[in-house]
Gaussian input, Z-matrix of N, CA and C with variables (Angstrom, degrees):
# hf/3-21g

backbone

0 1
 N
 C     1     B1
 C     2     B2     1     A1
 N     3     B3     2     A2     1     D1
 C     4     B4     3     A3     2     D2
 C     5     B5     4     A4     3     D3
 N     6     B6     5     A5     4     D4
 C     7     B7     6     A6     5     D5
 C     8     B8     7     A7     6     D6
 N     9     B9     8     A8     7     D7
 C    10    B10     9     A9     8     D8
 C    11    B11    10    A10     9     D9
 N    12    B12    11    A11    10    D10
 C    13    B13    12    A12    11    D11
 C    14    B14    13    A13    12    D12
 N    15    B15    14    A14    13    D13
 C    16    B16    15    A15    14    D14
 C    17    B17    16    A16    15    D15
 N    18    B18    17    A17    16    D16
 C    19    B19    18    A18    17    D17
 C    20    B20    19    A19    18    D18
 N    21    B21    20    A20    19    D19
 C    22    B22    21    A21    20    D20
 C    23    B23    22    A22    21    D21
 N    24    B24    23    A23    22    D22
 C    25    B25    24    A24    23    D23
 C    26    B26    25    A25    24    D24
 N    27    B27    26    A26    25    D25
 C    28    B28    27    A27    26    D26
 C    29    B29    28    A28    27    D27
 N    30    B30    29    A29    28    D28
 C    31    B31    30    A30    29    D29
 C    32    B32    31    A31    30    D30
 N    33    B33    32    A32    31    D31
 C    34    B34    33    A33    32    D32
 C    35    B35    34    A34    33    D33
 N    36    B36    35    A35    34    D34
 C    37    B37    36    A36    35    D35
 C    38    B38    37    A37    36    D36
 N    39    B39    38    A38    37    D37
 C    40    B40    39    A39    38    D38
 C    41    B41    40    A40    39    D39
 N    42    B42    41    A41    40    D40
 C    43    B43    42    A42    41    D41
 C    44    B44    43    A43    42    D42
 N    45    B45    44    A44    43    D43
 C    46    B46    45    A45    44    D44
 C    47    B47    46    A46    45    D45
 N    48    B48    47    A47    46    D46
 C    49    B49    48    A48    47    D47
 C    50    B50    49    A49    48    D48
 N    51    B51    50    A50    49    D49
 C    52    B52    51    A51    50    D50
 C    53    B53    52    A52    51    D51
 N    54    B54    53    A53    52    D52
 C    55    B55    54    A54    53    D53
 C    56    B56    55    A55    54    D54
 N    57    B57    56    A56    55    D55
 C    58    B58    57    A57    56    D56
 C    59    B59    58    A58    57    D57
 N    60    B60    59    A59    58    D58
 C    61    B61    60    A60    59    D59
 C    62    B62    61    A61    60    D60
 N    63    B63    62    A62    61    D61
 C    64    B64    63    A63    62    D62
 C    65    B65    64    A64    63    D63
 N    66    B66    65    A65    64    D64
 C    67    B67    66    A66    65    D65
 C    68    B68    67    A67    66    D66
 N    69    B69    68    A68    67    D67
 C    70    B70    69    A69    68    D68
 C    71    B71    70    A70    69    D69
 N    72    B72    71    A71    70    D70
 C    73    B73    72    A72    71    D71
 C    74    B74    73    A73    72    D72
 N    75    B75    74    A74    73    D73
 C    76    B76    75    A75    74    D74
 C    77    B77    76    A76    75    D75
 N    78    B78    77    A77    76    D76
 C    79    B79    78    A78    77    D77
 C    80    B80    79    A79    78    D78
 N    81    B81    80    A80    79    D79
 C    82    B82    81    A81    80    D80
 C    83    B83    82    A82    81    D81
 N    84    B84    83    A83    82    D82
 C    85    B85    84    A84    83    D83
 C    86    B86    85    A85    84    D84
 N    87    B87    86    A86    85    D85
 C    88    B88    87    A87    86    D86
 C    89    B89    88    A88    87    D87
 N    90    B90    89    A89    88    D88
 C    91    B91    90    A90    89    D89
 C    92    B92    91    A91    90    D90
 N    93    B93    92    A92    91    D91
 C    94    B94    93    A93    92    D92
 C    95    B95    94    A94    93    D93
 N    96    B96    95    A95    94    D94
 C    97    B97    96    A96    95    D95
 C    98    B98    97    A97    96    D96
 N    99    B99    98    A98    97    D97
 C   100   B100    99    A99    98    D98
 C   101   B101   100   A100    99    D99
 N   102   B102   101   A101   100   D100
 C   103   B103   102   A102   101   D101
 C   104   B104   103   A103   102   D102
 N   105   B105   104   A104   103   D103
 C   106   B106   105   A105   104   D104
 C   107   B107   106   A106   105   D105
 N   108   B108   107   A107   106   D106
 C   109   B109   108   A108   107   D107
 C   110   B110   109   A109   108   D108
 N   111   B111   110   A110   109   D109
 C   112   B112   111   A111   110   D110
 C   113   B113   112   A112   111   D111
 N   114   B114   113   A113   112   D112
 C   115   B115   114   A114   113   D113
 C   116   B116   115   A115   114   D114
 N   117   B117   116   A116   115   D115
 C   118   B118   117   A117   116   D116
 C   119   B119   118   A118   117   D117
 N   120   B120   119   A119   118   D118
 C   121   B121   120   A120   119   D119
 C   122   B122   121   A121   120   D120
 N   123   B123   122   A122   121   D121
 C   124   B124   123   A123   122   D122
 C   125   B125   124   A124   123   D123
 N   126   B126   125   A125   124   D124
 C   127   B127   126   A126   125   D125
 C   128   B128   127   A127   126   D126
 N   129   B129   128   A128   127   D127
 C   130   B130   129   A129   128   D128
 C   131   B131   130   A130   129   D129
 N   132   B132   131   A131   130   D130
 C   133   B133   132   A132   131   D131
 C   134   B134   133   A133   132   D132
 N   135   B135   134   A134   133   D133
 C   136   B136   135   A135   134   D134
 C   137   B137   136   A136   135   D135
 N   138   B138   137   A137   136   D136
 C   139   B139   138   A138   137   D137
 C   140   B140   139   A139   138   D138
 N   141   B141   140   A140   139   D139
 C   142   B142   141   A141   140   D140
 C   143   B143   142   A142   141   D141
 N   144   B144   143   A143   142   D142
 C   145   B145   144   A144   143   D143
 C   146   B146   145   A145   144   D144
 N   147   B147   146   A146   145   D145
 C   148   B148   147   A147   146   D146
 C   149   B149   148   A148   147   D147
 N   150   B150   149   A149   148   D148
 C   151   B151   150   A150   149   D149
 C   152   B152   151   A151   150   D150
 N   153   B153   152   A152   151   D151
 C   154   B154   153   A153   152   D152
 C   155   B155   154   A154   153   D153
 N   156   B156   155   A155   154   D154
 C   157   B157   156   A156   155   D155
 C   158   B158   157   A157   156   D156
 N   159   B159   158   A158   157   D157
 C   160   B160   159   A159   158   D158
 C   161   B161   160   A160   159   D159
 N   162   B162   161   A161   160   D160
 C   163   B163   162   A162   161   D161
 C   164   B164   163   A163   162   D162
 N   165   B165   164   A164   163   D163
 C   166   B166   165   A165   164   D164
 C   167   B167   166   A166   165   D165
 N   168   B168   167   A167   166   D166
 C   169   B169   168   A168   167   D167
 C   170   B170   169   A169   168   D168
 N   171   B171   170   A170   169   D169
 C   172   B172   171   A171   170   D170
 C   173   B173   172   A172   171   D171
 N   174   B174   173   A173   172   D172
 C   175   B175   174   A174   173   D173
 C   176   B176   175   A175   174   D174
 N   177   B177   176   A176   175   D175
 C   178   B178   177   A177   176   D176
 C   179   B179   178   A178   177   D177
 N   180   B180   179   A179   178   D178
 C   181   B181   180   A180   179   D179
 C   182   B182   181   A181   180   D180
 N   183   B183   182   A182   181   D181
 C   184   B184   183   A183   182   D182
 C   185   B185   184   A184   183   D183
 N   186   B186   185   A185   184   D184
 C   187   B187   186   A186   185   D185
 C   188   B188   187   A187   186   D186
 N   189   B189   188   A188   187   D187
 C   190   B190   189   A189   188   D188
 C   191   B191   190   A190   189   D189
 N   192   B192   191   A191   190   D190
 C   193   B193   192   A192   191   D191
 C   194   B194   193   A193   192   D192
 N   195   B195   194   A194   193   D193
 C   196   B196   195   A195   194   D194
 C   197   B197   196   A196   195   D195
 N   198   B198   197   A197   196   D196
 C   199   B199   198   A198   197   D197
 C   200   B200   199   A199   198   D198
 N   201   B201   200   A200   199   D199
 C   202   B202   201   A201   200   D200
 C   203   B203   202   A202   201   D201
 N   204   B204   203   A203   202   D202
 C   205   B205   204   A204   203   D203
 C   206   B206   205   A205   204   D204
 N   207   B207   206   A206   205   D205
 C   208   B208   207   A207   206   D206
 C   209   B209   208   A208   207   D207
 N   210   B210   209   A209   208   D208
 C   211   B211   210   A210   209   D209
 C   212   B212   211   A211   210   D210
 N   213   B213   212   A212   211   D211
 C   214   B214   213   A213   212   D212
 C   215   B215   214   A214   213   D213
 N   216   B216   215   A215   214   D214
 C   217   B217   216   A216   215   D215
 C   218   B218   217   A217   216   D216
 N   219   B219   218   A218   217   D217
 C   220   B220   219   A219   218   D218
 C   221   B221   220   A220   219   D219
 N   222   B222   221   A221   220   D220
 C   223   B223   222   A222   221   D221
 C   224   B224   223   A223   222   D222
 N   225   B225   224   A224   223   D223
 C   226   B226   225   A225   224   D224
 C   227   B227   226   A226   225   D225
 N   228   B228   227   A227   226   D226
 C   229   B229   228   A228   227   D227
 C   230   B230   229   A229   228   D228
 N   231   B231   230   A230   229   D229
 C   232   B232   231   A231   230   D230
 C   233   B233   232   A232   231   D231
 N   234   B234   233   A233   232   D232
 C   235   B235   234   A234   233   D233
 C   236   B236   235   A235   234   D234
 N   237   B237   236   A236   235   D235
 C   238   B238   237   A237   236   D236
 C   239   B239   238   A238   237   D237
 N   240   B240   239   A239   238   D238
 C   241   B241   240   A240   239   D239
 C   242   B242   241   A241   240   D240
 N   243   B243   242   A242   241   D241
 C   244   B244   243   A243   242   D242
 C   245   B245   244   A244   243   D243
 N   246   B246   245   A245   244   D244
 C   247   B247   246   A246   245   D245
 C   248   B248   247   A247   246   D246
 N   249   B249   248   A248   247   D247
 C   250   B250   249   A249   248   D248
 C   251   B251   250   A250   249   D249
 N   252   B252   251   A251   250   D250
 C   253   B253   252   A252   251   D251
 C   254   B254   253   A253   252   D252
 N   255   B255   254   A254   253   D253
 C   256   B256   255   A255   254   D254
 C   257   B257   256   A256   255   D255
 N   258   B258   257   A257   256   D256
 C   259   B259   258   A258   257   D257
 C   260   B260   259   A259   258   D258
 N   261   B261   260   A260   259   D259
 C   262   B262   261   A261   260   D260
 C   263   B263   262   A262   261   D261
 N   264   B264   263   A263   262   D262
 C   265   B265   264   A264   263   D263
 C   266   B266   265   A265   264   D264
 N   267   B267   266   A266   265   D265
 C   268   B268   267   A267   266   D266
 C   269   B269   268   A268   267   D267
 N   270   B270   269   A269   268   D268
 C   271   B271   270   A270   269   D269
 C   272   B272   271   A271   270   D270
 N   273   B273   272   A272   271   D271
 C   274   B274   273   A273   272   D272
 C   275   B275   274   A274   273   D273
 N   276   B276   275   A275   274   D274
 C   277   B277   276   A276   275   D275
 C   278   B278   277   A277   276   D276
 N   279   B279   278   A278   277   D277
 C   280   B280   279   A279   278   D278
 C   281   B281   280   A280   279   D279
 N   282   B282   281   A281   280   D280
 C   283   B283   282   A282   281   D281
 C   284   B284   283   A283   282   D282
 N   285   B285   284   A284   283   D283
 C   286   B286   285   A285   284   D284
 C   287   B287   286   A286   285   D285
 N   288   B288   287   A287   286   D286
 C   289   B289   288   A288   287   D287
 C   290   B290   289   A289   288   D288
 N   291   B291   290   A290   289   D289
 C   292   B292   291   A291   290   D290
 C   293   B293   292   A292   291   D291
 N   294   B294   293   A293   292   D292
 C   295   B295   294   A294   293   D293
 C   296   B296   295   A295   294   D294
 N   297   B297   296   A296   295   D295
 C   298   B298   297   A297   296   D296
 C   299   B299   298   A298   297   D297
 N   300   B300   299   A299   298   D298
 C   301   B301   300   A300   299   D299
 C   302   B302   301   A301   300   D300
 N   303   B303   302   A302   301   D301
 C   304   B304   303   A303   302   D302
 C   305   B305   304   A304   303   D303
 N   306   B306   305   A305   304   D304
 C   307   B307   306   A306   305   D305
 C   308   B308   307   A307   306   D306
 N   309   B309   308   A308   307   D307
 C   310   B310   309   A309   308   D308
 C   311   B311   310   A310   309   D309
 N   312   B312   311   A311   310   D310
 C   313   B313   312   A312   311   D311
 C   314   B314   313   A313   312   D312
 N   315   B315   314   A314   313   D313
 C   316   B316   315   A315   314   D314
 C   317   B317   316   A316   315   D315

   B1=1.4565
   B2=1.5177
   B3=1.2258
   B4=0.9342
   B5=1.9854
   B6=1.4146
   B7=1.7865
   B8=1.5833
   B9=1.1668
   B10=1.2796
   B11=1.5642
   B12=1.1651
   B13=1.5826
   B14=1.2571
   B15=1.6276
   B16=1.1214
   B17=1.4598
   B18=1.6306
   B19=1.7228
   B20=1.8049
   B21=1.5333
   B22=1.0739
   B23=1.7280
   B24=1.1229
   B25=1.4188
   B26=2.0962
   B27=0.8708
   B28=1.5925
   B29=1.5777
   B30=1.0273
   B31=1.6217
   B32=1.0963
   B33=1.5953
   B34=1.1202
   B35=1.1726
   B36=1.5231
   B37=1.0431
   B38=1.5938
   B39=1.5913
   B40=0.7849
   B41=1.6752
   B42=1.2652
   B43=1.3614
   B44=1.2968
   B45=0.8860
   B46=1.9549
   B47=1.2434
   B48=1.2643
   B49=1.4980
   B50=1.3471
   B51=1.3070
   B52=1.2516
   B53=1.6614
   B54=1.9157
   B55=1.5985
   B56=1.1532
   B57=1.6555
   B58=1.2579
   B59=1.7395
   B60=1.0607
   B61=1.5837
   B62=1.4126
   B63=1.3419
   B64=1.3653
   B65=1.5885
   B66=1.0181
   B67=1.6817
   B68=1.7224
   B69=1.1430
   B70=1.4348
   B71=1.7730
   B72=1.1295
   B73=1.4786
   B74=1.3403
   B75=1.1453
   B76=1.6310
   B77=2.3624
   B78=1.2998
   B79=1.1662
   B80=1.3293
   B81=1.5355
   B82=1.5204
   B83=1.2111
   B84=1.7009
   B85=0.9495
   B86=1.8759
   B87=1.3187
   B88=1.4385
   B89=1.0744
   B90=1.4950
   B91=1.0857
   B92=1.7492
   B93=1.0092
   B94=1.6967
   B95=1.8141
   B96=1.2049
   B97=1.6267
   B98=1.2604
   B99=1.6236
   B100=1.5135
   B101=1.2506
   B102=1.5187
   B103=1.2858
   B104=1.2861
   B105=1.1388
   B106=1.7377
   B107=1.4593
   B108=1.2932
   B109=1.5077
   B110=1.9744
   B111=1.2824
   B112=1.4300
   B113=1.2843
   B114=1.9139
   B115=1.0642
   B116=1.7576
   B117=1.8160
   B118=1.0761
   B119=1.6798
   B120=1.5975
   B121=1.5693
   B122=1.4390
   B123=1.2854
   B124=1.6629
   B125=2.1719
   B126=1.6428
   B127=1.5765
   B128=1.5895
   B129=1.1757
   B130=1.3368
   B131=1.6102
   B132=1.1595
   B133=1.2640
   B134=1.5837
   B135=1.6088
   B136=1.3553
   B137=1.6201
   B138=1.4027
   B139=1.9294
   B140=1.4933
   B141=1.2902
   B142=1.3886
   B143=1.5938
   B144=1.7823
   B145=1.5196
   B146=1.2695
   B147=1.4707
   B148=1.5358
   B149=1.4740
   B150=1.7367
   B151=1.2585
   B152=0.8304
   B153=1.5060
   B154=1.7199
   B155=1.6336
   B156=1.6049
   B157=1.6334
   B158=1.6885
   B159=1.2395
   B160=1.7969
   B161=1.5441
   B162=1.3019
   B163=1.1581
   B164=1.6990
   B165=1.1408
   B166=1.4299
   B167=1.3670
   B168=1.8003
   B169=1.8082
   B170=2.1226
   B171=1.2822
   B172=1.1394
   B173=1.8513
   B174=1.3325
   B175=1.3956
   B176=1.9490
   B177=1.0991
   B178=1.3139
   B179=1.9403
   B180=1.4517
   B181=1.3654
   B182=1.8099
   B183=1.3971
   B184=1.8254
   B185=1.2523
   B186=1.1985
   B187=1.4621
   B188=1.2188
   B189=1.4596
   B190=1.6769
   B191=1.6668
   B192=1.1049
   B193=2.3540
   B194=1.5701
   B195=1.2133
   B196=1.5124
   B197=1.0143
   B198=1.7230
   B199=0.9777
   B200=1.3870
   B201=1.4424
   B202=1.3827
   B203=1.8029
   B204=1.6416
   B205=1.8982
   B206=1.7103
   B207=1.3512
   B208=1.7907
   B209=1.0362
   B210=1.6046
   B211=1.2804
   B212=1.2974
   B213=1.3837
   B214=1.4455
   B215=1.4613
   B216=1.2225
   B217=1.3459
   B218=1.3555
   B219=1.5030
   B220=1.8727
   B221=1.0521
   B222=1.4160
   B223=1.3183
   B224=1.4636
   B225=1.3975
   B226=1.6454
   B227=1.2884
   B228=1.2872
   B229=1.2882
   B230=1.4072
   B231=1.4006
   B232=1.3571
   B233=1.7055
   B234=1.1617
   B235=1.9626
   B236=1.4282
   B237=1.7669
   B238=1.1217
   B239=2.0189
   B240=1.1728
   B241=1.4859
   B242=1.6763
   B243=1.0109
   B244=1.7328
   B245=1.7243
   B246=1.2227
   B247=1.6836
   B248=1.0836
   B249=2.3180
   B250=1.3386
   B251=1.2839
   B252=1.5778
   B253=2.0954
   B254=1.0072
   B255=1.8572
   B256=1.6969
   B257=1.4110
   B258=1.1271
   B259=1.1806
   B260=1.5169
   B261=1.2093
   B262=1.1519
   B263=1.8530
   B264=1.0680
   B265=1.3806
   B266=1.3539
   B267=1.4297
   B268=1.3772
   B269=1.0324
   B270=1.5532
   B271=1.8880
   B272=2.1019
   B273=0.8709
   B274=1.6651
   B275=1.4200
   B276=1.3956
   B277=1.6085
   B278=1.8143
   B279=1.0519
   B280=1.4602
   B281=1.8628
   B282=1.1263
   B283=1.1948
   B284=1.7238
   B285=1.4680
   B286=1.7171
   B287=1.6536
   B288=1.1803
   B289=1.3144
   B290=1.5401
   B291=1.5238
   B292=0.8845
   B293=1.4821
   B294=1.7939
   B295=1.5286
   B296=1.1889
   B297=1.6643
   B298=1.4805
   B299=1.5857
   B300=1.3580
   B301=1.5224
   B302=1.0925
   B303=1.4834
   B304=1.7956
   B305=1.6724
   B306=1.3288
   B307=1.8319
   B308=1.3757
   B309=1.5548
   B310=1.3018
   B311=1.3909
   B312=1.6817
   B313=0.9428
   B314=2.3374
   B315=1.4631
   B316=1.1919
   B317=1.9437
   A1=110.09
   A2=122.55
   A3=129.18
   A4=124.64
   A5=116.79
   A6=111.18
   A7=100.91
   A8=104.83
   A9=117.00
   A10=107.80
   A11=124.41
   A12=118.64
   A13=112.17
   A14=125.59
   A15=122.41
   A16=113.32
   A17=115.49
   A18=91.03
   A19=85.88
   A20=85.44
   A21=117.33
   A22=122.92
   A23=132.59
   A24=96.22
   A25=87.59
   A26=117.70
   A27=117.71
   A28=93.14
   A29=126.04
   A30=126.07
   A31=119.79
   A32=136.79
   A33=129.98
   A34=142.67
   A35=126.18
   A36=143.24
   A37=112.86
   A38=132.66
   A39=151.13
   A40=113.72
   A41=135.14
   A42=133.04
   A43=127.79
   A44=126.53
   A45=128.09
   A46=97.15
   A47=158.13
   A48=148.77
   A49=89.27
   A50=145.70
   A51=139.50
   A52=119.73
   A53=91.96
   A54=106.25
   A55=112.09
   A56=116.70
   A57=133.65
   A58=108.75
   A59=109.32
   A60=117.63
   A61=93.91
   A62=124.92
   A63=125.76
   A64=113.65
   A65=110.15
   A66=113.04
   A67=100.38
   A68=123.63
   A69=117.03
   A70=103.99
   A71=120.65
   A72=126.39
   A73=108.37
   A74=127.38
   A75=146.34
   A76=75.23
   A77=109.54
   A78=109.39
   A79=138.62
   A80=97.72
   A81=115.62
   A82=114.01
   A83=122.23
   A84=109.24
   A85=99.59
   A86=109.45
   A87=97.01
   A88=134.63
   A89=127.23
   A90=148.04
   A91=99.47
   A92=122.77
   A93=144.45
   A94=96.74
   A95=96.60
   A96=107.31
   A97=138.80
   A98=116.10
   A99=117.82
   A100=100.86
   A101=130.02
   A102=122.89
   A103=133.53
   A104=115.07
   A105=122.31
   A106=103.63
   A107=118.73
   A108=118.82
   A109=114.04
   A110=97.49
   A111=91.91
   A112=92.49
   A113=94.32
   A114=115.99
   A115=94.44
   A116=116.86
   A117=96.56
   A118=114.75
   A119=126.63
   A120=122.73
   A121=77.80
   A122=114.95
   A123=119.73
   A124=90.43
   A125=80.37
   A126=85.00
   A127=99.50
   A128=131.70
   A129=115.78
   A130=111.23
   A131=122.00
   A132=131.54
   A133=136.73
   A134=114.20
   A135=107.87
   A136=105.07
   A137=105.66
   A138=102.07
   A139=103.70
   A140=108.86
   A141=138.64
   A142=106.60
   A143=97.80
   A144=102.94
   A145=125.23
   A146=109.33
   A147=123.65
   A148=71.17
   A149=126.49
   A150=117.26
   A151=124.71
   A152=127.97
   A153=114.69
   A154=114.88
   A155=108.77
   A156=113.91
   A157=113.25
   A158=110.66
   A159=110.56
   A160=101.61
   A161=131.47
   A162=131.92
   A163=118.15
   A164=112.81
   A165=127.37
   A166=116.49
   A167=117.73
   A168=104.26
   A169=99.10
   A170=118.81
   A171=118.73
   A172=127.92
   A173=98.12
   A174=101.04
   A175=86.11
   A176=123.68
   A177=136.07
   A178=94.37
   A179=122.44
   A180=127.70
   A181=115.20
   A182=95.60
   A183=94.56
   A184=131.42
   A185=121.37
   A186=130.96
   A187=120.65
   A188=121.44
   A189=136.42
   A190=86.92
   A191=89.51
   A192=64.58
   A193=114.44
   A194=122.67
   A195=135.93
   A196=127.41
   A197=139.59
   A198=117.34
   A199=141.68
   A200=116.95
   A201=105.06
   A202=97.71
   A203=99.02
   A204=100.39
   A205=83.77
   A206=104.57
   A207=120.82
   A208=115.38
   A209=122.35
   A210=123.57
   A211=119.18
   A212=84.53
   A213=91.46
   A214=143.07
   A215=144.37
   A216=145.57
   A217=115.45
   A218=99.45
   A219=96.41
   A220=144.30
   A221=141.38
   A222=125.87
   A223=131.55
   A224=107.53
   A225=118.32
   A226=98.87
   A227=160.16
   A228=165.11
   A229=109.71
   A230=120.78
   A231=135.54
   A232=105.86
   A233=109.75
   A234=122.28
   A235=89.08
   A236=121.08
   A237=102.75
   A238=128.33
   A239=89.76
   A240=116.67
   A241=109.74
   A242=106.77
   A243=116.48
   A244=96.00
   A245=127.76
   A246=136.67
   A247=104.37
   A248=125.52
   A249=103.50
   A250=132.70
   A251=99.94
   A252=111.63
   A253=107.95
   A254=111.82
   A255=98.80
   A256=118.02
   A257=142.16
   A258=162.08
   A259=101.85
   A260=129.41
   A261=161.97
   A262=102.12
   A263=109.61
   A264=110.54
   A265=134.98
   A266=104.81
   A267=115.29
   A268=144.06
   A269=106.68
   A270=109.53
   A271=97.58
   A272=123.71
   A273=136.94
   A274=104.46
   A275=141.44
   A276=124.64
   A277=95.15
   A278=132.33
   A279=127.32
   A280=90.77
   A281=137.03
   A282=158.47
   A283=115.45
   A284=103.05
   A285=101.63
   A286=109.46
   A287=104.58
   A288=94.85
   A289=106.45
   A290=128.88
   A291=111.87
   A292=113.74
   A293=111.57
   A294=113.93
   A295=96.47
   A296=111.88
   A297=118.08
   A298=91.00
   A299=122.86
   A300=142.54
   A301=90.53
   A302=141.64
   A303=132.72
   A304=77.52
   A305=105.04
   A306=118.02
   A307=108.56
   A308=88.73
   A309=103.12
   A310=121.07
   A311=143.40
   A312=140.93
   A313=87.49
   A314=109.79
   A315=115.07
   A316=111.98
   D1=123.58
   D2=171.81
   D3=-101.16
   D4=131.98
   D5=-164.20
   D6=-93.30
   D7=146.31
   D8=-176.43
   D9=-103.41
   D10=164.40
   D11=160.86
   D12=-142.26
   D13=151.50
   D14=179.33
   D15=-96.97
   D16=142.49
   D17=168.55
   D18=-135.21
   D19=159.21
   D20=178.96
   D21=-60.44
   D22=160.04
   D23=-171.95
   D24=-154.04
   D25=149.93
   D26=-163.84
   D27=-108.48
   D28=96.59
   D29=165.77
   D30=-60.55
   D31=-34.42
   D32=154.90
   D33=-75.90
   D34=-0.84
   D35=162.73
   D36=-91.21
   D37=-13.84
   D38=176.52
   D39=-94.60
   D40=-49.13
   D41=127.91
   D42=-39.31
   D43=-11.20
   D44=164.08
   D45=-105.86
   D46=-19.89
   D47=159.63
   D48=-66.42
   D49=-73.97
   D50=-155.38
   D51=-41.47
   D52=-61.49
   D53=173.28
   D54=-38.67
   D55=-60.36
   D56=-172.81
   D57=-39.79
   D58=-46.83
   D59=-162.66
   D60=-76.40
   D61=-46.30
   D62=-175.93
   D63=-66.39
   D64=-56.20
   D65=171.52
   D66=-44.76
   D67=-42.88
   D68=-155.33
   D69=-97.11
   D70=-4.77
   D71=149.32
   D72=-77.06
   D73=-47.21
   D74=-145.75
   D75=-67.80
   D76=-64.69
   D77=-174.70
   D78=-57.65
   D79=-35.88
   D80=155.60
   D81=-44.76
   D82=-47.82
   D83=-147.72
   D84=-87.74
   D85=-39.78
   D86=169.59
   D87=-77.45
   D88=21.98
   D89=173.71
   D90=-94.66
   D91=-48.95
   D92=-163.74
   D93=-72.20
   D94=-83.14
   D95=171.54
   D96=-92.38
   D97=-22.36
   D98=171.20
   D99=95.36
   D100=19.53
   D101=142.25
   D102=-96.37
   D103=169.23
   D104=172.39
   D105=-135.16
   D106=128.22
   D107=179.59
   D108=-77.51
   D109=151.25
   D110=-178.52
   D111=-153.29
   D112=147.32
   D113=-166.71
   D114=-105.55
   D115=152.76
   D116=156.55
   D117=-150.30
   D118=143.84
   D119=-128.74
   D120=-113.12
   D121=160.51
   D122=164.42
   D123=-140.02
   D124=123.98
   D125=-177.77
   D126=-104.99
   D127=130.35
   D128=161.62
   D129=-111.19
   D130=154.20
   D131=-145.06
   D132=52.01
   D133=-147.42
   D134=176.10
   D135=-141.98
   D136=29.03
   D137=165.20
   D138=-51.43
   D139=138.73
   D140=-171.12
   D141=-61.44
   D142=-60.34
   D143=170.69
   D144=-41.74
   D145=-40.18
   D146=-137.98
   D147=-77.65
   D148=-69.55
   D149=-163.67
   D150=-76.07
   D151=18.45
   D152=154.08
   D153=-109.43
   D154=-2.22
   D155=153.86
   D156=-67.56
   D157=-34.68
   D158=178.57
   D159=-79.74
   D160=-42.10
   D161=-173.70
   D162=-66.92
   D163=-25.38
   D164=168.04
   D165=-100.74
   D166=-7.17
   D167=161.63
   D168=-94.23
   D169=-9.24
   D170=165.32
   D171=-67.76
   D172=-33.17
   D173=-172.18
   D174=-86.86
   D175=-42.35
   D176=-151.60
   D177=-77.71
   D178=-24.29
   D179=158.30
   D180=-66.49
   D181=-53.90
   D182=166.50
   D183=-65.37
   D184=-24.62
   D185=136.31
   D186=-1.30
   D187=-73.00
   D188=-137.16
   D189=-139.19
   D190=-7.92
   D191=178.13
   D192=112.21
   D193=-14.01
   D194=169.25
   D195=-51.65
   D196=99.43
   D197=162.02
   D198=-70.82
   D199=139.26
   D200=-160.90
   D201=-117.25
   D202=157.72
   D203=179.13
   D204=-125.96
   D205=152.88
   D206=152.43
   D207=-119.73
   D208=147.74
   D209=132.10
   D210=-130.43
   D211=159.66
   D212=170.98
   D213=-132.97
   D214=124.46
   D215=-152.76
   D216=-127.58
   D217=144.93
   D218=177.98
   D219=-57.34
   D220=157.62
   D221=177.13
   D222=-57.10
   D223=-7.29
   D224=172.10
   D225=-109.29
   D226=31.42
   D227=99.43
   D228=7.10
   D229=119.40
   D230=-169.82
   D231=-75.60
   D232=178.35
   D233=-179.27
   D234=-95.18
   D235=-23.15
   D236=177.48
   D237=-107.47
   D238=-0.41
   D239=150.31
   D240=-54.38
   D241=-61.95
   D242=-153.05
   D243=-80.30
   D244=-45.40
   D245=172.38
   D246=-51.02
   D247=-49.81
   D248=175.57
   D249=-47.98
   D250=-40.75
   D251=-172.08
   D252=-56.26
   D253=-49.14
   D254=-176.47
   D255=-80.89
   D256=6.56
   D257=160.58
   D258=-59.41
   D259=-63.50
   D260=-172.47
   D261=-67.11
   D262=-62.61
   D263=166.54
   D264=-70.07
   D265=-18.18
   D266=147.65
   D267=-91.73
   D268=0.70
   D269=157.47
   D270=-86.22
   D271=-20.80
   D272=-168.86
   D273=-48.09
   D274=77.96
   D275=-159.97
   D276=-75.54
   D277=19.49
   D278=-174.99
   D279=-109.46
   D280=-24.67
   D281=145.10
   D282=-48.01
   D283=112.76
   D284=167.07
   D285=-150.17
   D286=15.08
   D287=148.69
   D288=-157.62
   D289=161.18
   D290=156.17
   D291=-142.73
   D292=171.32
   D293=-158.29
   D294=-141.86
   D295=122.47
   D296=-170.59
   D297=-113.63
   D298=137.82
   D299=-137.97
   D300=-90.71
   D301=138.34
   D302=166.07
   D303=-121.83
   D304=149.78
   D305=-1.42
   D306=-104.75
   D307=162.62
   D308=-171.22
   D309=-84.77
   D310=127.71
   D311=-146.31
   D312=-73.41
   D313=151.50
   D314=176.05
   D315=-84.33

């Protein structure tokens, strides 16, 4: 038989080490090369969730140094609506990643 133990573990002190580390690359790195990474979200519609999942990877980009872009489009918003933006955000060199919101309105 082998004893196990539990330990306690501080999630918020463990998420502020993280940020911390990220902000402090985030600086390195525009210190090094003169970039800043940026994220940019395409929300379509107005699910409640959806916009307080973008609204909390926005504050959670200002956090650490990220610049972040939105848009946003209606709930009748085409497949070819949503391809232009990221199209668009992917010629954007201030842009390096981007996050298209699920779900997607039908």
């Amino acid at each position: 038989l082998s004893e196990h133990t539990a330990a306690i573990i501080d999630g918020k002190l463990i998420s502020k080490q993280i940020k911390d580390e990220i902000a402090s690359e985030i600086s390195r790195m525009k210190d090094a090369i003169g970039i800043v990474p940026g994220l940019a979200v395409i929300l379509v519609g107005t699910r409640k969730d959806s916009q307080t999942y973008v609204r909390n990877k926005k504050k959670g980009c200002e956090l650490v140094g990220i610049t972040s872009h939105e848009a946003l489009l209606p709930e009748d918003a085409s497949e070819e609506d949503v391809l232009r933006l990221v199209s668009g955000f992917n010629d954007d060199p201030s842009v390096h990643g981007i996050l298209v919101q699920l779900p997607l309105p039908k």
